[in-house]
N, C-alpha and C positions, 0 to 999 in steps of 0.2 A: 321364463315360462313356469319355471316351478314355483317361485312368490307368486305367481298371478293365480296357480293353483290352490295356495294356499290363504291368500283373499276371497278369494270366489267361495271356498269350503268354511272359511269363519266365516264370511257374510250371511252364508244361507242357514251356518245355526246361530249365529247371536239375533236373525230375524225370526226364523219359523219355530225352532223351540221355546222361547218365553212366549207368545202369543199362540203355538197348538195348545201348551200347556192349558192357557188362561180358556180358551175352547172348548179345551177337552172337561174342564171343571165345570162348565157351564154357567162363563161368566161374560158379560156383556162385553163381545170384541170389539165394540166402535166405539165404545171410553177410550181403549186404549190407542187407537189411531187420528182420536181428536186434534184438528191442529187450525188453531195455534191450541196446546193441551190447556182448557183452565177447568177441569173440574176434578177434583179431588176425592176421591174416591177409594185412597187407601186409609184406615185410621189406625194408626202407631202404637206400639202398644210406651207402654208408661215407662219411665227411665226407671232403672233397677242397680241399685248398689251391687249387687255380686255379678252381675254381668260386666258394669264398668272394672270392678276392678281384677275380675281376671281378664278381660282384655288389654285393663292397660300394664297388668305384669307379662302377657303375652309381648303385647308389642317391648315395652320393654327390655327381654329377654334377649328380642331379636336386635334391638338396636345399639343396646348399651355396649355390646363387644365391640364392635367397630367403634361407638364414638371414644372408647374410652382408648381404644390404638391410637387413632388419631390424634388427641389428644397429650396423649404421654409425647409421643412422637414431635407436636408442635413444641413442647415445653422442653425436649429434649435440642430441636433444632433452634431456640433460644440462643444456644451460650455457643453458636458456631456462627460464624460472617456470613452472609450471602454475597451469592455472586452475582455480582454487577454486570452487568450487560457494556461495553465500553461506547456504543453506540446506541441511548433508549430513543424511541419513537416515542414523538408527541402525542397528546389526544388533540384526535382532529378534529376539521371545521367540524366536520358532518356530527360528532358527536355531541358538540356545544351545543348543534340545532336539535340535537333530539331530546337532550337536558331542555330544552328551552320549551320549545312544543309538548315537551309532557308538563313540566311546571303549569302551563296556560289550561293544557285541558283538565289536570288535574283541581286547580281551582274553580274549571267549569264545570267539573262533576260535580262538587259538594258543595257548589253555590246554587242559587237560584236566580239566578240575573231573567228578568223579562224579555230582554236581548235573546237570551240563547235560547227558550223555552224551544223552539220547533226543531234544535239541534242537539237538546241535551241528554235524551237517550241514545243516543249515538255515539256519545262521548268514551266510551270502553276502548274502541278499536284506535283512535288516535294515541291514546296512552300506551298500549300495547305496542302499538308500534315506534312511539318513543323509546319505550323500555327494549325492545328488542336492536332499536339504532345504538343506544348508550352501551348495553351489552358486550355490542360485537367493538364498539370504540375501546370498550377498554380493554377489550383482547388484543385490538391493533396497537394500542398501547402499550402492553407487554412484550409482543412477540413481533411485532411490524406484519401481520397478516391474520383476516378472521373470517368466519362464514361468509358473510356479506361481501368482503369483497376479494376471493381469493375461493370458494365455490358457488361462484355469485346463479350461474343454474340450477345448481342443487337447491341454494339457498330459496330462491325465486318459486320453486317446482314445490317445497314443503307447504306453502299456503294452501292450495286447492286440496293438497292429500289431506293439510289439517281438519279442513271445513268437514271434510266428507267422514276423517276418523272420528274428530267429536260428535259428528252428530249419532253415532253408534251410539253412544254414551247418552245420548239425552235420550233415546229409543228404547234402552235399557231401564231408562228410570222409571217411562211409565207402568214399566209394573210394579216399580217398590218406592216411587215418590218420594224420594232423600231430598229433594227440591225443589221449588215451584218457583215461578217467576212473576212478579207484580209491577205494577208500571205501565205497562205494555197492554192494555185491556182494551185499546180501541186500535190494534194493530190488525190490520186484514192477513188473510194467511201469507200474501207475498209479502207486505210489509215485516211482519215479525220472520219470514223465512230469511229476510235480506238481515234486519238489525239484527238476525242470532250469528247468521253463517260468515259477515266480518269479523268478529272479533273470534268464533269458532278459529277462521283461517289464520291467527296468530298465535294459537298454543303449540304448534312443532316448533314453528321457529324460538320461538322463548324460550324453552324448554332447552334445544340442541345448543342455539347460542349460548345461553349460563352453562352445560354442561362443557363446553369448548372451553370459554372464563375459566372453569374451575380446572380442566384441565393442564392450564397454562401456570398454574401453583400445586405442580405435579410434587414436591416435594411435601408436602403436605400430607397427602395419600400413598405416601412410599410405604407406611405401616402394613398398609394393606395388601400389600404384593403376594407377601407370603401367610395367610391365613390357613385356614382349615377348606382344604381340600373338597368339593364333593363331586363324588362318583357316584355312579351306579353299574351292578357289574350288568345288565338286562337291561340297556337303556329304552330299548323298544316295546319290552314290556311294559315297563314304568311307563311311557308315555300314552300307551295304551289303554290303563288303570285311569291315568288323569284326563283321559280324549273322554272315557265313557264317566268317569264320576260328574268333570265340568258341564259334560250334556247333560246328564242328569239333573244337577243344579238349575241349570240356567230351565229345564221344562220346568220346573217344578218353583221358580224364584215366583211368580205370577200366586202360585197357592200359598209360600208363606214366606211373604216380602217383611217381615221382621224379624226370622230367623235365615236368611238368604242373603238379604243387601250386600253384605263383602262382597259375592259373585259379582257385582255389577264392575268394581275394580277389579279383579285378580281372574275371574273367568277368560276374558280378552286373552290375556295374557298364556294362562295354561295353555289353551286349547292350539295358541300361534307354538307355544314350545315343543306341545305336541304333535304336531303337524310336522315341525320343520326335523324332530326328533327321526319319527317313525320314516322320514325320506333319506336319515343318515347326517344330518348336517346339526350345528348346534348355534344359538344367537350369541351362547355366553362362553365359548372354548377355556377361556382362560381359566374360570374358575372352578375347573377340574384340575389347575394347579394350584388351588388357593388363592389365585390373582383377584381380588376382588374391590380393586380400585377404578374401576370402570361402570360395572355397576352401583358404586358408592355414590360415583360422580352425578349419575344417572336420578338414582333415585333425590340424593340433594338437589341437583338441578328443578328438578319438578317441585318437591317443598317450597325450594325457595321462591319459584312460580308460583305458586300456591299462596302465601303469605300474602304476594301483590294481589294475586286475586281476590282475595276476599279484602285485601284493604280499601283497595277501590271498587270494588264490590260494597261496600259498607254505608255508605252515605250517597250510593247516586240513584239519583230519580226511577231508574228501570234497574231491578236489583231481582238476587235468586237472594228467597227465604230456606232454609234447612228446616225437616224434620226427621228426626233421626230415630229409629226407634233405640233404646234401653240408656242410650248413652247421653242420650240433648240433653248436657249442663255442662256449666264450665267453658261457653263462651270465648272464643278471640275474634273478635268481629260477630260477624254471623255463623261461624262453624264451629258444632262442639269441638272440645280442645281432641278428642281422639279420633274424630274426623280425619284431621292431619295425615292421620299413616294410611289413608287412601291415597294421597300421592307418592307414596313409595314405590305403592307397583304401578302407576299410573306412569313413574318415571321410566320404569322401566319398557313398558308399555310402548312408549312413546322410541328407547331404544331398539327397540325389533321394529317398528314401523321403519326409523331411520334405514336399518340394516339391509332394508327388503328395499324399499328406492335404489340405495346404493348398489343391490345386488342386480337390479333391473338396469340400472346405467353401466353395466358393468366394471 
């Protein structure tokens, strides 16, 4: 009851505060609810050397401690044996077929065969689901058990919650247009609601399956057990501070969607911590010991989703373009390079949604 409370209280401000905002400024509301969206109607401001690089010392800042634990820590577990499992698990059929199945449609994406042309924007969701078969293969690989098939309802149950949470996400951009979509320009609104919302319903699952993989090379992230502590002694005041600044934000992201866009990542997130804060409960316990191998796992998980996505994002017929304000340079694929650290809290993101299903199935 309480997560359904706490859905219902994020849905109704990441809907009604960015578009009262855009309202109250007196700005034209049916741009913003066009659908399929194709008119552009935010313009960017110009990429800016001192904004790149104190962001990317920012991010930095925040990353470099952890990677560089991790790190010492691998090069440390170098010169010790690992332990051998006396019985390993094969990779199985199933995962061969998911190697195989993405191989095919991958060369269907970034080909242009006259055969495929009336299939080939649709080619996203079969690769995804390649990638998320291969995944859970090589966790069944390691450990002899993986999402897939050992919480095969939970597993099943992440698709439809996925559809519904991305589409938050693409709801949020019409007010600060970080991306548009091309390809798709003779799609009717069920058409383009159908090609968005399959491969929408495969970002949980990606996402949780890599972070399970990464879990299973638990020795890796053992650096991180004992980090730096955070507390707060007034955690429900703090959560309070951040319920009313993220509202704030998110009205106000619609008036200046090039000094706001971060909100559209990390907002989601505050407002679910807040929430769950101010009832007494916490998504992340541990790392009020320091413990911050779980969230590492989290936020790399998503990254390394991320990479795919925009890989095969990159050369297929129906593709999102980026326009980023201060930062669009520097390219890996289609996403500026400090684009990237949007899925850090995306990963995380992604781990409170899990939290809250699981909390629901008891």
């Amino acid at each position: 009851m309480k997560n359904t409370v706490h859905f219902l209280a994020l849905a109704a401000l990441l809907l009604g505060l960015p578009l009262s905002g855009v309202w109250l400024a007196g700005a034209d509301v049916s741009s913003y609810l066009e659908f399929p969206p194709r008119t552009r109607y935010v313009r960017h401001a110009d990429f800016s050397w001192p904004v790149f690089i104190v962001l990317a010392l920012v991010i930095l800042a925040v990353v470099l401690p952890f990677l560089y634990r991790v790190g010492r820590a691998s090069i440390r577990d170098r010169t010790t044996e690992p332990t051998v499992p006396a019985t390993k698990p094969t990779f199985p059929w199933w995962g061969w077929l998911g190697v195989g199945s993405g191989v095919l449609f991958w060369i269907a994406a970034w080909t242009r065969f006259p055969w495929m042309e009336a299939l080939q924007r649709y080619t996203f969701t079969p690769q995804w689901i390649a990638y998320i078969v291969v995944i859970n293969a090589l966790t069944y690989r390691r450990t002899g058990r993986c999402l897939m098939t050992c919480e095969t309802q939970f597993f099943f149950g992440l698709f439809p919650v996925s559809a519904a949470f991305w589409w938050f996400f693409e709801y949020l951009n019409r007010f600060v247009q970080n991306w548009y979509y091309v390809g798709g320009e003779q799609f009717t609104p069920f058409q383009y609601f159908l090609a968005a919302t399959l491969p929408f319903a495969t970002v949980l699952p990606a996402v949780l399956s890599t972070e399970e993989w990464l879990s299973t090379g638990s020795r890796r992230f053992a650096a991180l057990a004992h980090c730096i502590p955070i507390r707060t002694r007034r955690p429900k005041t703090t959560a309070g501070w951040i319920l009313a600044v993220s509202g704030a934000g998110l009205f106000f992201i619609g008036w200046f969607p090039d000094q706001l866009f971060p909100l559209l990542w990390v907002a989601p997130l505050l407002l679910l911590m807040a929430f769950n804060t101010l009832q007494g409960g916490s998504f992340f316990p541990e790392v009020e010991t320091g413990d911050w191998r779980r969230v590492f796992r989290f936020c790399l998980a998503a990254l390394m989703c991320g990479c795919f996505w925009e890989m095969w994002n990159w050369h297929s017929l129906a593709q999102w373009i980026y326009a980023v304000p201060y930062v669009h340079r520097f390219q890996l694929f289609e996403m500026p390079i400090l684009g990237y650290a949007g899925y850090l809290p995306f990963g995380l993101e992604c781990a409170v949604v899990a939290h809250m299903i699981r909390g629901r199935r008891g």
